[in-house]
C-alpha positions, 0 to 999 in steps of 0.5 A, a space after each residue: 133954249 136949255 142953256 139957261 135952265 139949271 138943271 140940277 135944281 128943276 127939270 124943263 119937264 115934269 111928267 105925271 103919268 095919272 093912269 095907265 088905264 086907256 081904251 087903245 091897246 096901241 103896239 107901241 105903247 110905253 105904258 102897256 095900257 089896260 083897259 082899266 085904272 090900276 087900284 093904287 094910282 095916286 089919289 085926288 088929294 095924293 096928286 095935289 100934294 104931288 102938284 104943290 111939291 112941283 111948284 117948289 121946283 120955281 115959278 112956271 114949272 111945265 107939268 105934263 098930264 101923261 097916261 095911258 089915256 088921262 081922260 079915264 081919270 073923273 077927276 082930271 078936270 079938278 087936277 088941271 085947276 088946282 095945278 093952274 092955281 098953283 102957278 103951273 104950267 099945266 099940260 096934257 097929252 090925251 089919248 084919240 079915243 071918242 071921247 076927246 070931244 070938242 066939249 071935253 077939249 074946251 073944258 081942258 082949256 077952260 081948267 087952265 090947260 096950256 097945251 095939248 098933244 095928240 099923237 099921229 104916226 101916220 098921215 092917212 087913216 090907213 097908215 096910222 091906223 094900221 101902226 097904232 093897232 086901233 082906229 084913232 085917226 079920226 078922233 085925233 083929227 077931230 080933236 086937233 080941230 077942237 083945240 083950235 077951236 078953243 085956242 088951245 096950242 097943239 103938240 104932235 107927238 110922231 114915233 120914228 121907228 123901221 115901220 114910220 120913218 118913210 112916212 115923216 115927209 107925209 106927216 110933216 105935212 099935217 102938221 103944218 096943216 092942223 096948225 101945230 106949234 111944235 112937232 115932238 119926234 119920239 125915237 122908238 125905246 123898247 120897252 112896253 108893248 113898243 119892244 114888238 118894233 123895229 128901230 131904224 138903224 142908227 146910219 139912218 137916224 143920222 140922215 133924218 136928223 139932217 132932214 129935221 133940221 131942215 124941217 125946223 129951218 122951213 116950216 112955221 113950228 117948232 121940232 124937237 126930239 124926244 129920245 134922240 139928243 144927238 139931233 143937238 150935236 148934228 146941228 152943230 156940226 152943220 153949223 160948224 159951231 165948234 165954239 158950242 160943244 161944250 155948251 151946257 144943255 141937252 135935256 135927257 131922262 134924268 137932266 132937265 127931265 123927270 116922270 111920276 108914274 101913276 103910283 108915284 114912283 119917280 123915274 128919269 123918263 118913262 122909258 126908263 123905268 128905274 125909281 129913285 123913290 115915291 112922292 108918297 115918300 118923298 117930295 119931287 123936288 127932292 127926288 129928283 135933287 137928291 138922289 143918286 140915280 138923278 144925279 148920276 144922270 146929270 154928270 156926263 163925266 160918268 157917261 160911259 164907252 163912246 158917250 163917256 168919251 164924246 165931246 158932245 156930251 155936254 149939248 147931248 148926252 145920249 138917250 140914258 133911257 135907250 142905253 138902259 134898255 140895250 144893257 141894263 145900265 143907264 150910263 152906258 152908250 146910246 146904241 142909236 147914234 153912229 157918231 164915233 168921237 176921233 181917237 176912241 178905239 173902245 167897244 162900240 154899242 150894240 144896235 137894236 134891231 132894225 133892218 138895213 137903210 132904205 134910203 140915204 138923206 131924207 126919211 124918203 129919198 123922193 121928198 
């Protein structure tokens, strides 16, 4: 899928952060989302010179409309429109609040959205109300429902940490009944409000990437990892396809991957939050071509420790936006994978955080 892409010259996925401002106050939350919009988010006519920049990336350049909850924006409607005329590829990942009705999804869809994401982290009420803080599980449901209504291909996005992961065989299952194209498995960062939660440890990790895999074999929609690169490098060891190591590929912050906040400073990912430069200054493309913390982040020869030294790197590459969260330098070991390439004896990531592995194999043993 990534091997064609060149990724020195356009991201898969461009992400514009349009607001902050959100009525969830989630415990995860990258964005620490407030209830209202911040007073220098970029203007109308800033995100449509900002949307005409990404069409230079090359045609079907994927945009995703990311918050915060980019329904707080009056403007949204207009902005999808103008980036579907552009000849972007115009998505949306809209907060589960109230007011994501049937008739605000089917004008998303009608504005030329190609795509819409709705978090669940749990697979009942209980669950994924009592992880996100806030009573969103309804509305979620019942926006899924409007999506397929309006012939609008459904995202899940799921965040793996010590308190979800049993959960993930539950979840799987709601996925396959709302009808979801793609299952995206966020793999917790701390940073923003998600700093509170533990991570899994990363023997742990190991187990459910096997266990993705095996969804992504069995079940009609796609699985994807988000923060989690090392699920391409497990797949290829239970292949055995030794001939793919050095395959090009693996989309991370920085490689294939680039985030506008909502004041237009330019970021590898949301999860790393260290700009190369605003869109106010500086076009995208150019942000993301030409400098030199962009570049950096597409050489795996400047990874450092294990990742530097790992023969996956090239089809993996690591979580840049966890290794800057555990030692403040984006080219350093991802803490969260166990894997140690043979012959290395230098030091080993420091974990972070989580408690010891409940189960071996699957998220859940008994599944």
């Amino acid at each position: 899928m990534f091997d064609d892409l060149d990724t020195d010259r356009r991201p898969l996925v461009l992400i514009w952060e349009v607001t902050q401002a959100c009525g969830l106050a989630c415990r995860h939350c990258r964005a620490d989302a407030k209830p209202a919009r911040h007073p220098d988010e970029l203007s109308t006519a800033e995100g449509k010179r900002l949307l005409d920049d990404a069409a230079a990336f090359g045609e079907g350049q994927l945009v995703v409309l990311s918050g915060g909850d980019p329904l707080a924006r009056d403007d949204l409607l207009e902005l999808v429109s103008y980036g579907d005329d552009r000849g972007l590829r115009m998505t949306i990942t809209p907060s589960g609040t109230r007011s994501l009705t049937p008739d605000r999804v089917e004008a998303l869809a009608d504005a030329g959205v190609r795509r819409m994401a709705l978090s669940l982290d749990g697979a009942t009420r209980e669950r994924h109300d009592r992880f996100r803080g806030e009573e969103s599980f309804e509305s979620t449901l019942e926006a899924a429902e409007a999506a397929s209504e309006a012939g609008l291909p459904l995202q899940i996005n799921t965040t793996v940490c010590a308190e979800t992961v049993a959960e993930l065989p539950a979840i799987r299952d709601r996925v396959r009944d709302l009808g979801a194209v793609l299952w995206s498995v966020f793999f917790l960062v701390p940073v923003g409000r998600g700093r509170i939660l533990d991570p899994i440890p990363p023997e742990r990790a190991e187990d459910v990437m096997e266990w993705l895999h095996g969804v992504a074999e069995a079940e009609p929609f796609g699985v994807k990892t988000t923060e989690a690169p090392f699920y391409r490098r497990v797949g290829l060891q239970a292949d055995g396809d030794q001939s793919a190591i050095r395959r090009r590929g693996g989309i991370t912050a920085g490689r294939g991957f680039a985030f506008v906040s909502h004041t237009g400073e330019a970021y590898p990912s949301g999860f790393l939050p260290e700009s190369a430069g605003n869109v106010r200054d500086r076009s995208i493309v150019d942000l993301y071509r030409n400098t030199d913390l962009f570049e950096s982040l597409r050489d795996p020869d400047r990874l450092k420790g294990k990742c530097g030294a790992c023969e996956f790197r090239q089809v993996c590459g690591g979580s840049r936006s966890r290794a800057f969260a555990a030692t403040g330098d984006p080219l350093e070991s991802d803490p969260l994978c166990p894997y140690v390439p043979e012959g290395y004896d230098g030091a080993l990531p420091a974990t972070l955080g989580g408690g010891p592995s409940e189960s071996s194999g699957a998220p859940d043993a008994a599944d």
